[in-house]
Each structure stands twice: as C-alpha cells, then as structure tokens.
C-alpha positions as CSV (number, residue, x, y, z in Angstrom):
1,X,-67.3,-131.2,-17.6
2,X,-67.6,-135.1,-18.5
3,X,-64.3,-134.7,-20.2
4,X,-62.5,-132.7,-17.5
5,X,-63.8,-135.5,-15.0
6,X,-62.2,-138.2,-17.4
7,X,-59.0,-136.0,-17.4
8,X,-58.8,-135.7,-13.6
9,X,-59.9,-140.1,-13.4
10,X,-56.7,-140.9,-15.3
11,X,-54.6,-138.1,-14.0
12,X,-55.6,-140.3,-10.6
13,X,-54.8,-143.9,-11.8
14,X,-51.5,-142.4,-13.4
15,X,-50.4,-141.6,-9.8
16,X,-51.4,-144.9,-8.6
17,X,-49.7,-147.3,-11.1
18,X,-46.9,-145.1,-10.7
19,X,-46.9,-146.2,-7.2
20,X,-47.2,-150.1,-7.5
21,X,-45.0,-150.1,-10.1
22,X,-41.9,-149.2,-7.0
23,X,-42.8,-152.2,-5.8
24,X,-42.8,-154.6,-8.4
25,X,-39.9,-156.2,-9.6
26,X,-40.3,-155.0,-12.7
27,X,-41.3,-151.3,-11.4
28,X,-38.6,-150.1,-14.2
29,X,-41.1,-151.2,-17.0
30,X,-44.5,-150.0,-15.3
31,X,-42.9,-146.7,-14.3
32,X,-42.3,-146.3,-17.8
33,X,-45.8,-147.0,-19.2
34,X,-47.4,-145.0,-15.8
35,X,-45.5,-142.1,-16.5
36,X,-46.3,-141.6,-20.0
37,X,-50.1,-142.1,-19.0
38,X,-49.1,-139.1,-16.9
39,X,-48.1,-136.7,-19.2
40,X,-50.9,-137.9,-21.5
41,X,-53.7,-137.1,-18.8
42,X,-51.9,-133.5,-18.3
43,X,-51.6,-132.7,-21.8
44,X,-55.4,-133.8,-21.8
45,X,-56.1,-131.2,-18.7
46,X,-54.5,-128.4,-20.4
47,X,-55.7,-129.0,-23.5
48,X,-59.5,-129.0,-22.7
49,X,-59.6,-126.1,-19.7
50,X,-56.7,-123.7,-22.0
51,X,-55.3,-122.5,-19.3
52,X,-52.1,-123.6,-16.8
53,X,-53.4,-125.4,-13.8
54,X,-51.1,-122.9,-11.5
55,X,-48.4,-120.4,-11.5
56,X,-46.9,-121.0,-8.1
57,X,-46.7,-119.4,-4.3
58,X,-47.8,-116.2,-4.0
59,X,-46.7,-113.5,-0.8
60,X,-49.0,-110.9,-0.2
61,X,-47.8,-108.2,2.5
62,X,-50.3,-105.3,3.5
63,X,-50.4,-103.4,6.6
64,X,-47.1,-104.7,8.0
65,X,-48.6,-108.5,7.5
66,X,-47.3,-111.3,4.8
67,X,-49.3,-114.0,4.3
68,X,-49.1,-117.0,1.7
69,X,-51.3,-118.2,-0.7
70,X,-51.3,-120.6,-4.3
71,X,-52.8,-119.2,-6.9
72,X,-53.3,-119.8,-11.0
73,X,-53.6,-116.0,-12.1
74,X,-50.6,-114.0,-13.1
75,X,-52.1,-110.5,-12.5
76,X,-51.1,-108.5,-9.0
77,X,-54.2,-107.0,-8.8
78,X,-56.8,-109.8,-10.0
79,X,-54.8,-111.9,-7.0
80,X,-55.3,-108.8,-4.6
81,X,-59.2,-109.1,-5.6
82,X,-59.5,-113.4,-5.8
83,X,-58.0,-113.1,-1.8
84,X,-60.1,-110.0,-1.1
85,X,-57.5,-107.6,-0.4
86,X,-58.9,-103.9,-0.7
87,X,-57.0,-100.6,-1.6
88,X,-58.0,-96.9,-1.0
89,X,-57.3,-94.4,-4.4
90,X,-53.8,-93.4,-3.6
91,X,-52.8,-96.9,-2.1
92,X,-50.2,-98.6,-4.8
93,X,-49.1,-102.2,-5.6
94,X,-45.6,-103.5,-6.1
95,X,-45.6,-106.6,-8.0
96,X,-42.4,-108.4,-8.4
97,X,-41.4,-112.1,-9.4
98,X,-38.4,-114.0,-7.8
99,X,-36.3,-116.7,-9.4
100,X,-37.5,-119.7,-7.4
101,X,-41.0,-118.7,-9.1
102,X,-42.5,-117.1,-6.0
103,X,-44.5,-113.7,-6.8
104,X,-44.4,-111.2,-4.5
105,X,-46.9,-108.3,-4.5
106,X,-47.0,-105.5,-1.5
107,X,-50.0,-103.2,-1.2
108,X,-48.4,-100.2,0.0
109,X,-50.8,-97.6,1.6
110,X,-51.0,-93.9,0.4
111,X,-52.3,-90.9,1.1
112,X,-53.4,-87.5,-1.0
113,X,-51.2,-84.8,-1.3
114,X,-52.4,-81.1,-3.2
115,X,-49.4,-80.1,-5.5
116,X,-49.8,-77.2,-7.2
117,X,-48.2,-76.7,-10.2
118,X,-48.9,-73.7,-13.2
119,X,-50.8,-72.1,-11.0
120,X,-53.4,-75.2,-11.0
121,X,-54.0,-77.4,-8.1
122,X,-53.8,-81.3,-8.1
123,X,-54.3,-83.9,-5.7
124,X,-51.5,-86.5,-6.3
125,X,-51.1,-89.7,-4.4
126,X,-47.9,-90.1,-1.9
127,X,-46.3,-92.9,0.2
128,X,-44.5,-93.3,3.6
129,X,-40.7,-92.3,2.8
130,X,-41.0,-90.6,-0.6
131,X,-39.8,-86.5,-1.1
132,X,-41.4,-84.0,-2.6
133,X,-39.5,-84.4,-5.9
134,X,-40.3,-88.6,-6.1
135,X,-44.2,-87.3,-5.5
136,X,-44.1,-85.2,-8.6
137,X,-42.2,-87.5,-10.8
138,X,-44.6,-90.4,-10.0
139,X,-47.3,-88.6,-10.9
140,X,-45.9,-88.1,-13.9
141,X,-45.1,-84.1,-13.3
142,X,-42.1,-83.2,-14.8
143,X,-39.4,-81.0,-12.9
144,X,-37.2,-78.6,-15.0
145,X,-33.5,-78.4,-14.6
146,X,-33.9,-74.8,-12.9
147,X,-37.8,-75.8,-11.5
148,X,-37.9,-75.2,-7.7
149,X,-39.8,-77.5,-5.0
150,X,-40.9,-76.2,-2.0
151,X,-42.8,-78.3,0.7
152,X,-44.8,-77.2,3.6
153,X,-48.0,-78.2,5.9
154,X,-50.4,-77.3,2.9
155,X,-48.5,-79.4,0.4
156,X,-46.0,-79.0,-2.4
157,X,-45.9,-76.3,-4.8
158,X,-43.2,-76.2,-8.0
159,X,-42.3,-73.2,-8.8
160,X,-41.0,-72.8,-12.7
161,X,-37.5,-71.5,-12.9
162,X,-35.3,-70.3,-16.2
163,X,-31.4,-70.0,-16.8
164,X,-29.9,-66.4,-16.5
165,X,-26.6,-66.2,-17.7
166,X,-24.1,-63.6,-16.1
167,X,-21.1,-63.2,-17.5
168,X,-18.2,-61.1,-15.4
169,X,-14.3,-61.3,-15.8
170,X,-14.5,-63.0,-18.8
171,X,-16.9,-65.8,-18.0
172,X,-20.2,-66.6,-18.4
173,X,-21.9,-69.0,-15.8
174,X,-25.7,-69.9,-15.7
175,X,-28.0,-69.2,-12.1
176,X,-31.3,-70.7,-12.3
177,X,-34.0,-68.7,-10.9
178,X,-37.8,-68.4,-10.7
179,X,-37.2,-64.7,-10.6
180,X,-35.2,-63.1,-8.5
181,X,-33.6,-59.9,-8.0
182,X,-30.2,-58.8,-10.4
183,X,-28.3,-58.5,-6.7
184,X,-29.6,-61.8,-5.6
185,X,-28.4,-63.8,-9.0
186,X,-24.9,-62.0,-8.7
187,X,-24.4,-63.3,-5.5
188,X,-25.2,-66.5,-5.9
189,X,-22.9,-66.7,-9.3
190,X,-20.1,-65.0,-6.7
191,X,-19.9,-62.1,-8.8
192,X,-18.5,-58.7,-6.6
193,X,-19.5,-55.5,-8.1
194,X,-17.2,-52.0,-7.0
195,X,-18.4,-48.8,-6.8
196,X,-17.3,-47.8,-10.1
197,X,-18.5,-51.3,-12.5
198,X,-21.4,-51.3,-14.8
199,X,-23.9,-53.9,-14.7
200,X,-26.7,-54.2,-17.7
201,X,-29.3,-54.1,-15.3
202,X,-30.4,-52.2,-12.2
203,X,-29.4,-54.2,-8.9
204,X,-33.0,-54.1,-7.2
205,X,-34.6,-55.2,-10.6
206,X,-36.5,-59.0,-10.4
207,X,-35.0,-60.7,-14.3
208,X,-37.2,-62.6,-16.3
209,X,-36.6,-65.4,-18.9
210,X,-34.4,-64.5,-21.6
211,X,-32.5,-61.6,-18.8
212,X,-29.0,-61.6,-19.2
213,X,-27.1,-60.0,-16.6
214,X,-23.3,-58.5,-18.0
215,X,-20.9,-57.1,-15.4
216,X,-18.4,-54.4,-16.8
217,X,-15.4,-54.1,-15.0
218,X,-14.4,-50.5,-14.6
219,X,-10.7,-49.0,-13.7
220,X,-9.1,-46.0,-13.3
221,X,-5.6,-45.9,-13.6
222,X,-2.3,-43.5,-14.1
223,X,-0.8,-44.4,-17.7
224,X,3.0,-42.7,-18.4
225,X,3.5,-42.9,-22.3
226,X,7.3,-41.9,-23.6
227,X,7.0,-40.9,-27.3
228,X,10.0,-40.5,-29.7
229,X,11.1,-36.2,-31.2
230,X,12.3,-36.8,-34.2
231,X,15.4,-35.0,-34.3
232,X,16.0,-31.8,-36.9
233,X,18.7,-32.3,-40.1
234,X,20.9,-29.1,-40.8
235,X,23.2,-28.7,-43.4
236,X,25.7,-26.5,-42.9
237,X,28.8,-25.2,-44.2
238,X,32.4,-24.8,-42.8
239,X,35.5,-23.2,-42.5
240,X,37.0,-26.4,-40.5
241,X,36.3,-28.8,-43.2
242,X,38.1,-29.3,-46.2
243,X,35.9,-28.8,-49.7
244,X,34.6,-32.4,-50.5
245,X,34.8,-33.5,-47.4
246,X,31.1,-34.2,-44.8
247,X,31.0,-34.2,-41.2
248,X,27.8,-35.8,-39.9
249,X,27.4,-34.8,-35.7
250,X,24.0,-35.6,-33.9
251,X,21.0,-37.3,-35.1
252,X,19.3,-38.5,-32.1
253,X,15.7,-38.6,-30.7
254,X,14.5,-37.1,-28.1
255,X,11.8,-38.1,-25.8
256,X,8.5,-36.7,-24.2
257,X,6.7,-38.0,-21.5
258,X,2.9,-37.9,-20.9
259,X,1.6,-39.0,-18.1
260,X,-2.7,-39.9,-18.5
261,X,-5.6,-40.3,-16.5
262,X,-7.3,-43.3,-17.9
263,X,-10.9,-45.3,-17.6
264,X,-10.9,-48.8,-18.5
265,X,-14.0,-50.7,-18.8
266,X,-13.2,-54.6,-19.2
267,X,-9.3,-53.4,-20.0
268,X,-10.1,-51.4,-23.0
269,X,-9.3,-47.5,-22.4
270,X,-12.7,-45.6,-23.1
271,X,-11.6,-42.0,-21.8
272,X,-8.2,-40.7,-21.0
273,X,-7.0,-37.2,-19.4
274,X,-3.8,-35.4,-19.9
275,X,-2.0,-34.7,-16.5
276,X,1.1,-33.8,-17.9
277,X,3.5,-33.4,-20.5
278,X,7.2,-32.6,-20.2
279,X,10.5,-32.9,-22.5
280,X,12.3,-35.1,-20.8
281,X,15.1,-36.0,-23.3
282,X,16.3,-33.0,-25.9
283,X,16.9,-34.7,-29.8
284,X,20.1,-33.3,-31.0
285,X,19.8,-32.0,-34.5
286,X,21.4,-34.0,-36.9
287,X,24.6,-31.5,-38.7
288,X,25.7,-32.7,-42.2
289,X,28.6,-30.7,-42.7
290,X,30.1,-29.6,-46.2
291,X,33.7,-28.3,-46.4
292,X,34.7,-24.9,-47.5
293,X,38.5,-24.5,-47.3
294,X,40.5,-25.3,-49.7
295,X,42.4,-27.9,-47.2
296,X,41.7,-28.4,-43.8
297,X,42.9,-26.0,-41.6
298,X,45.7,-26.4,-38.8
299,X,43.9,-23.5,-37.3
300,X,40.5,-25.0,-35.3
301,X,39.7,-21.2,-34.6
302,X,36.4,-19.9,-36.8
303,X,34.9,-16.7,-36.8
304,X,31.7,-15.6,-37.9
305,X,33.0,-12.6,-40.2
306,X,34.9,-15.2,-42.3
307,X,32.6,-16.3,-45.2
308,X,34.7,-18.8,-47.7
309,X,34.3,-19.3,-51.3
310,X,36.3,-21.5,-53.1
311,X,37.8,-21.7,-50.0
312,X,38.8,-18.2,-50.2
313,X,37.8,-15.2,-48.2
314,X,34.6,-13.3,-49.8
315,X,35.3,-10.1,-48.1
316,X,38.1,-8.9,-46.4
317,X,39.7,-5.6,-46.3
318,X,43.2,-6.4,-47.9
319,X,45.7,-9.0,-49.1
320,X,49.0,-9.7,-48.2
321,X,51.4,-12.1,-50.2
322,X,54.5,-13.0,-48.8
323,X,56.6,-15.6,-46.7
324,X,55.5,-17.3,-44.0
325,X,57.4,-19.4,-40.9
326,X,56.5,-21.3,-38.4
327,X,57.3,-21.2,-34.5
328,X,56.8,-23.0,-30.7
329,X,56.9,-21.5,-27.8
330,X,57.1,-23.1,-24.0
331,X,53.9,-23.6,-21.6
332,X,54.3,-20.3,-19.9
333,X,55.1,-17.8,-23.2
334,X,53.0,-15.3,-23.6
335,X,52.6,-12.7,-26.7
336,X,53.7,-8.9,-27.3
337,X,50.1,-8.3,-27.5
338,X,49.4,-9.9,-24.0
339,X,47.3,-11.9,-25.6
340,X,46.9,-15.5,-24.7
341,X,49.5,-17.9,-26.7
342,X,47.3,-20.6,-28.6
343,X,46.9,-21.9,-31.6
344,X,45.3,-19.4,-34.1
345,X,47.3,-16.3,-33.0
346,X,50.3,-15.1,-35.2
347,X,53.1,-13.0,-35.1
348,X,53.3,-10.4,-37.4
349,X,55.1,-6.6,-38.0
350,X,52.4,-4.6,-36.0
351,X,53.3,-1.6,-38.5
352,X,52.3,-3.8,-41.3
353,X,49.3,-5.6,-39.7
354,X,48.0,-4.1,-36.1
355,X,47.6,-5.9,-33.4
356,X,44.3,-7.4,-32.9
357,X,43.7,-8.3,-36.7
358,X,41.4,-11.0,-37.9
359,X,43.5,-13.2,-40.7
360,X,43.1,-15.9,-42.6
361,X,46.1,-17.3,-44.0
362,X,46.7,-19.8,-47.4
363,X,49.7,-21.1,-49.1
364,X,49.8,-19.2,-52.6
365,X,49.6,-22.9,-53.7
366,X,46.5,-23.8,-52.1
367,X,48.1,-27.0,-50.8
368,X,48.1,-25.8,-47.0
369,X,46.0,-23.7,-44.9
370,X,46.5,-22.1,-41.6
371,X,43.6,-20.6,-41.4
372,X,42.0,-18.2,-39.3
373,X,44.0,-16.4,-36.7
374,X,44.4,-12.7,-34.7
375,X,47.7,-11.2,-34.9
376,X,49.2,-10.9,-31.3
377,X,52.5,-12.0,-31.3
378,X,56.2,-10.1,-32.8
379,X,59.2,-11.4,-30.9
380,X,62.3,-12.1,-33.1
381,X,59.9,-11.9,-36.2
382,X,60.6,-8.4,-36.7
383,X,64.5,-9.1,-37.8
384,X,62.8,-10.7,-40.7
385,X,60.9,-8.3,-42.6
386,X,64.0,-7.7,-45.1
387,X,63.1,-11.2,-46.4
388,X,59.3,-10.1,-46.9
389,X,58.3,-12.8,-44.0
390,X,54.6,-11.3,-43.8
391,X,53.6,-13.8,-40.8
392,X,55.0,-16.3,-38.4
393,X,52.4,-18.9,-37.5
394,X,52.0,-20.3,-33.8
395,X,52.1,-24.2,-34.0
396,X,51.3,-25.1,-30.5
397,X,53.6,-26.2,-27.5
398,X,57.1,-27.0,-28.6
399,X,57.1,-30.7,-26.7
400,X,54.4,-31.3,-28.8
401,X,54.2,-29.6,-32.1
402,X,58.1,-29.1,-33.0
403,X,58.1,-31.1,-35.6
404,X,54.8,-29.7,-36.6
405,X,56.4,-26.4,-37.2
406,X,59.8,-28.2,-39.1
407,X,57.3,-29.6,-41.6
408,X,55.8,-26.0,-42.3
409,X,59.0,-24.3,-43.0
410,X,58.7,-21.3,-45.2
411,X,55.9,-21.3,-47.4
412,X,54.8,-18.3,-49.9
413,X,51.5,-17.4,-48.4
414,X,48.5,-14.8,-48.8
415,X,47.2,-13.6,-45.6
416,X,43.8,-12.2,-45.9
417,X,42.9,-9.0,-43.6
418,X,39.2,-9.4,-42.8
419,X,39.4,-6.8,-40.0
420,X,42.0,-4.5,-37.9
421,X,42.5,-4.1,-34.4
422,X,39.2,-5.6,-33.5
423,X,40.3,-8.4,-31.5
C-alpha cells in the first residue's frame, strides 16, 4: 500500500509541474521533464496494482431506464453485480461495445415458457417480441427442415415432421408432413387424381417416414392400327405372250384395319381389346407371266380349251394346212354367222369348217400367229377355195388396220380345230 501511495504522490506532483511549467517562460523544457515524470508514475501504477486503472463509460438500460456509470471491469455481468443490478432466471443480458469505447449492456427481462418437444416438456426462457421459432433456437432446440411449430395459450409444442415424396406426371416433388393423410399430402403437392388413376397407397391412409406416395395415370382410349397383306405371287402361263417373253401385273399390299380398345397407365398400353377388324384395301396378286406361243398373237381372244405346247395346240380335233388372207371390214359389217365382227372371228368355207368353230391359227413357218378365233364370217371367201384359201383372218376396222391386213397378205397357215359349232 506504501508503494501504491508513493505511485499516486508523484502521479500528483506530475500534474502540478505540468501546470507551472505553462506559465514559465521556459514551460517548453519543464513540460518536457513533467510529462515524462507522468508516464513514469503510470507505468509505476500499473505495474504494482496489474490491472488497467479503467475501461471507460459504461450505459446500463433495465426496465425502460439508462443510466451511466465508470467502471474498470470488462465483464457485463460482474458490472451488473458491482452497480447492484438484479436479474430473474430467464431475464438475459446484451452486452455490446461501441467505437468511441463506451460499453453498453441492456438487461432485458424474460419470462418462462413450457415447450414441448419429443414428447418431453421444458421450460425455456422468452423475451418481449421473439416468435415461437427464435424461442426454440435460443434455447438451443433445433427445428428440422419439415419440423412444425405450433403456439397456443399453454405454450409451444414442435411437432417432428419427415419428407414424402410424390411423384405424378413425371415428377417427383417433396411435402413435409408430421403425418398426414395420402389425400391431404396430394393436395398440398397439387396432385388431381381421376376416377380411373392408381395411387400406391389408399387415400384415407396417415404415411409415415420413409412413405412414398406414386400416382399412376390411367387412360382409356380408341387406337385404329392399319397393317400391311402381303400380296400373293402367281405364275402363270399364256396364250397372249410370246415363249421367252414375262409379263409381271399386280404386286401390291393390301391393308387391314383394326380398331382397339386400349388401357394406358402412365402412356404405356397394359391391356388392349379388339373392336373391330375389316379389309379395307384388297392386295392384288402379283402375275408373272411366261409366254406360250410361238409369237405373239394378233388375236387378244383366249379360250380356256386351248392348252399350248411349243406354242402349239395339245389337243384339238383336226388340222387344216392351207392359205390364208387377210381382210377389213367397215364399223357397221356384220358376219354370215350374225355373229359380232371383231377381232378373233374368221371367215372360212362353212362346209369345210362350221360355223361356230374354235381355231387357232399359225403360219406353217412359225414366224406369225393369228391365234385364237371362232369361225363366223364367209362373204367373197368362198370364190377362193380353188386356191386352197383355208381361212380369211379379220384384222379390225379398215380406217385403222388396212395396212395391217396388206402386211399379212397370203401366208401358208395351219389352222387348228379345237372344237365345232360350239360357239
């Protein structure tokens, strides 16, 4: 104490020669010396007492009142205590430190509040002006990301929550929940469900943690499928068609048409009905035609009793070799026969060949056919039996075929009787 007394003496006659020395002429000089006794006595004062002499101002605000006071201690609630401030258990102080070196504390007056939390009961300390969520977090009670906070008249309860994830129409969203119904959750993740979709869990059901809710979309819908028919190949042979010569005719699909009765669940088909089923496009049968004359015939009549081989008749009741000619006749000219005129109908000596005969008619050469025809026709023909003329072919319309029937001329021919009188 005899040392701190010393200190506090010379700490004294510091200030003093400090003083007369302003108003000395040569104050400069004494100031000098008066101040360094200064800092000499404070470095003395620290050094024996080891601690700062003070800290500063001090504001103290409790129950709507500030007062100021100095003080040496650093410590908000050791300066509550050295200026006999008292606080209740849930009362809290707010220190804080400005920059002019003030310190401002503010005993801020609470009051109990039961939370109850895991099915245990606390009693947590709350301010004026703090919700139920600040309560819990400065008591240090943590609040999960789907917890829920409900506050009444009897305090605050937290009610655990969990993440269900619902996924619908291709998306998955996550509803927190501390267990509601599967009708409640869909709603609030704006999920409609028809009549008809399928949801993983019954509608008045409560979920749990680790629930997930899916929502199947299910559709019902008309589905019309058109499916290729394959067409058919025949080959065939011809009397029309020269030997080594193909006709190809047809080859095309045909289509059928199915119309189904469908159930879709999430766009994938999972059940289908036939309604109905109808050929709604005929293929046409693909006809490869091989040649069986021996050249092609000016004749485009064709008879089914005429089978060729070699291009020559198989079977036929007689043969005739002779001469042939060629003729035209106007649009109106009929035949002796009454017959129609066309191409394919001869004339011929009825007393050699009837009326009504089935022919088919060659060059002895080979090199030109007629071919099939029915004798109907005699006209000026007869006069020419001397000569052996055994037929006179019908070339068509003389404005259009005349030169047709120059270019036959007279040709040896053998005429093949398949049949007499039958047409």
């Amino acid at each position: 104490m005899l040392l701190l007394r010393i200190g506090f003496i010379r700490f004294k006659k510091a200030i003093e020669q400090i003083q007369r020395a302003k108003r000395r002429k040569s104050w400069r000089k004494h100031l000098l010396v008066s101040a360094a006794m200064l800092v000499l006595a404070l470095t003395m004062l620290v050094a024996l007492t080891g601690v700062q002499i003070f800290t500063g101002d001090v504001y103290i605000t409790a129950d709507d009142v500030t007062k100021k006071f100095f003080t040496t201690k650093e410590d908000a609630v050791e300066i509550l205590r050295e200026f006999s401030y008292d606080w209740g258990e849930f009362d809290r102080v707010v220190h804080s430190k400005h920059k002019d070196g003030s310190v401002r504390i503010e005993l801020v007056r609470g009051y109990g509040v039961d939370v109850n939390v895991d099915g245990d009961t606390y009693t947590v300390g709350a301010v004026s002006g703090e919700t139920p969520d600040m309560v819990l977090q400065a008591s240090g009670i943590e609040i999960g990301k789907y917890d829920t906070v409900i506050s009444d008249d009897n305090g605050i309860s937290l009610l655990r929550g969990f993440g269900v994830d619902v996924t619908a129409d291709g998306k998955t969203v996550t509803i927190g929940t501390s267990g509601a119904k599967v009708s409640e959750i869909l709603k609030r993740a704006d999920v409609f469900v028809g009549d008809d979709d399928i949801v993983s869990m019954p509608l008045q059901a409560v979920v749990s943690e680790g629930d997930e809710i899916i929502v199947k979309r299910v559709l019902f819908r008309e589905r019309t499928d058109v499916e290729s028919v394959p067409y058919e190949t025949v080959k065939e042979s011809s009397n029309l068609v020269a030997m080594g010569e193909t006709k190809v005719t047809g080859g095309k699909n045909g289509e059928n048409t199915s119309v189904y009765y469908e159930k879709l669940v999430d766009g994938v088909a999972v059940s289908s009905e036939i309604l109905s089923e109808k050929l709604t496009k005929k293929p046409k049968t693909k006809v490869i035609t091989s040649g069986a004359a021996l050249k092609t015939p000016y004749s485009k009549r064709d008879f089914d009793e005429i089978e060729l081989k070699d291009g020559i008749p198989k079977e036929y009741l007689r043969k005739i070799s002779g001469q042939s000619t060629a003729y035209t006749a106007g649009p109106r000219a009929g035949t002796a026969s009454g017959r129609p005129l066309e191409i394919g109908t001869v004339a011929v000596d009825p007393r050699i060949i009837p009326y009504g005969s089935l022919l088919y008619i060659v060059t002895s050469c080979g090199t030109r056919v007629y071919g099939a025809a029915v004798a109907a026709d005699t006209g000026g023909f007869i006069n020419y039996t001397d000569r052996f003329v055994v037929v006179d072919v019908f070339m068509g319309l003389t404005s259009e075929n005349y030169h047709e029937a120059l270019r036959w001329g007279v040709w040896n021919v053998d005429v093949y009787v398949i049949n007499e009188g039958v047409y």
